[in-house]
N, C-alpha and C positions, 0 to 999 in steps of 0.2 A: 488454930485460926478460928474454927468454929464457937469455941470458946470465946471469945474476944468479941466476935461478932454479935454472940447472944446476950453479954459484958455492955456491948454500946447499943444495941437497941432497947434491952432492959433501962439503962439511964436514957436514952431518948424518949422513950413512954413516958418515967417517971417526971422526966425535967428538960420539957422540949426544947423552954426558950433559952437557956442552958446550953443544951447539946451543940443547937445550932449557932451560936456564939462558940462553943468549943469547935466545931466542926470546921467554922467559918475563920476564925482566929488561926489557926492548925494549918488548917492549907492556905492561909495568907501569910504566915508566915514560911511555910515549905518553898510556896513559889516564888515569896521576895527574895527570900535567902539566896535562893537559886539562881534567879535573875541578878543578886548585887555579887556573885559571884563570877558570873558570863560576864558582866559589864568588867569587872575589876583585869581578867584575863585579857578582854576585849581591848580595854587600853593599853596593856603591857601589851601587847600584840601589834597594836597598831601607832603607837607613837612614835619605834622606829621608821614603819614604812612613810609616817608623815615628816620624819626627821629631816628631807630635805627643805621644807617651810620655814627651819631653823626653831632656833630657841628664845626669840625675841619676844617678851611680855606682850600680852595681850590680855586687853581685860576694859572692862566701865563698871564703878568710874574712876579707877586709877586716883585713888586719895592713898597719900602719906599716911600709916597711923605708925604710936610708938607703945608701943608695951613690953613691962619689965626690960625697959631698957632697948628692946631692940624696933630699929624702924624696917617697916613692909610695906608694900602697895597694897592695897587691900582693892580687891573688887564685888563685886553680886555677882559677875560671872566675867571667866575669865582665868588666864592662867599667870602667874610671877616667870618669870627667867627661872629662878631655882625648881619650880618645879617644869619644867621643858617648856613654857613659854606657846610660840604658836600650833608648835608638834604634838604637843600635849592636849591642849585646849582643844585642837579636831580630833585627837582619839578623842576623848572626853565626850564630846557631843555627838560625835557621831555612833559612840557604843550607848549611849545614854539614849537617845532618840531611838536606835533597832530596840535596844534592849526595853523600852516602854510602849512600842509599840506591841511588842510579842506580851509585854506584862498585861495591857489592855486587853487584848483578848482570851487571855489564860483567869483574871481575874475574873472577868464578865462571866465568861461562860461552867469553866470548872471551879474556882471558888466560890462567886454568889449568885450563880447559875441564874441571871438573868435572862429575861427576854424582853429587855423594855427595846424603845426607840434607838438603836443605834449611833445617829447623828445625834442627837444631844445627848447623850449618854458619853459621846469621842468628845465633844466640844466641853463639855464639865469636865472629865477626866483630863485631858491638856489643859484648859485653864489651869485646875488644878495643881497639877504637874509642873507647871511654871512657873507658880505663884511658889509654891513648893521648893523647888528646886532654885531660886533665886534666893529663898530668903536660908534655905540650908549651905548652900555655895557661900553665901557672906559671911556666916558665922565658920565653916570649912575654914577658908581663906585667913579670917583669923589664925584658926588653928597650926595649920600651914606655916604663917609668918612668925609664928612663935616657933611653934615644935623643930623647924627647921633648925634652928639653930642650938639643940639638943641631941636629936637623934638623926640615924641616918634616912634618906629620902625614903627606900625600903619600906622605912614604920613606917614615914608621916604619911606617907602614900598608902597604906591599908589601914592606918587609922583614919585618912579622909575618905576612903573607901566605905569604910564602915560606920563612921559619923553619919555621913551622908547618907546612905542607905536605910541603916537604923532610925535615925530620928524621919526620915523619909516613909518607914513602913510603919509606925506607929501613928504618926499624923493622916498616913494614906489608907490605914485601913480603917478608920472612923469616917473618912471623905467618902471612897468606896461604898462605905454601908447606906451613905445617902446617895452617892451617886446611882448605886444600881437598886434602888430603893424597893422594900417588901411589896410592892402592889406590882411591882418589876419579875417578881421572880414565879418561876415555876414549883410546885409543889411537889419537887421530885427530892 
């Protein structure tokens, strides 16, 4: 281990602004991984216990699309029938919601070890998160309405697990690098 240690301070001397893009990149991706893994369980978890809500679509804006032949409801947020509908849609946001809030402060403090402002640092990061998360849900949704009718819910549900997440933490952590911005951070 000591090895390793004297391995990354040697390239941190050599190549700071480097390291710290590796370092920062590393454990952004450790903790999204981790977090789009609780959320994914978090829904298989909880969409039973909302199964009495039923499975009636839910979604805006509920537009008709047709591709390669098959038609879907398409929403920006929102769940189809096929995939559980209103049972679904509250796992969904309510594991999404815990699960970014805990990313917020895992991101802040042990990945880009911030110490800006708090409150605008929460209100960028949710905007964000919103903006974010509606425009990856609508292309999701796509995905959904096709793959659906290929493979079983199983896949299409951890490839929108991981659609969403993935294109989520690459978009998020270039947001991140401005939201919790270098005049922001401590020199630890």
């Amino acid at each position: 281990m000591q090895k390793i240690k004297k391995l990354w301070v040697g390239f941190v001397n050599k190549h700071p602004k480097l390291s710290k893009w590796v370092r920062e990149g590393g454990l952004f991706l450790l903790v999204s991984t981790l977090i789009t893994i609780v959320r994914g369980l978090m829904v298989s978890i909880l969409q039973p216990v909302f199964g009495f809500m039923g499975s009636e679509a839910i979604g805006f804006p509920n537009i008709t699309l047709k591709l390669l032949g098959y038609e879907f409801p398409w929403y920006i947020i929102g769940a189809s029938k096929e995939q559980g509908g209103v049972a679904y849609f509250m796992a969904f946001i309510i594991s999404l919601w815990i699960c970014e809030i805990i990313n917020f402060f895992m991101q802040r403090k042990f990945v880009f070890r911030s110490n800006g402002k708090i409150g605008l640092q929460a209100v960028l990061y949710f905007v964000t998160f919103a903006f974010i998360t509606c425009v990856v849900n609508a292309l999701s949704n796509i995905w959904i309405g096709v793959a659906s009718n290929f493979v079983p819910p199983l896949i299409y549900n951890l490839g929108t697990t991981f659609l969403t997440g993935g294109v989520s933490m690459i978009v998020f952590f270039f947001a991140n690098r401005f939201i919790f911005k270098e005049s922001d951070k401590t020199n630890v």
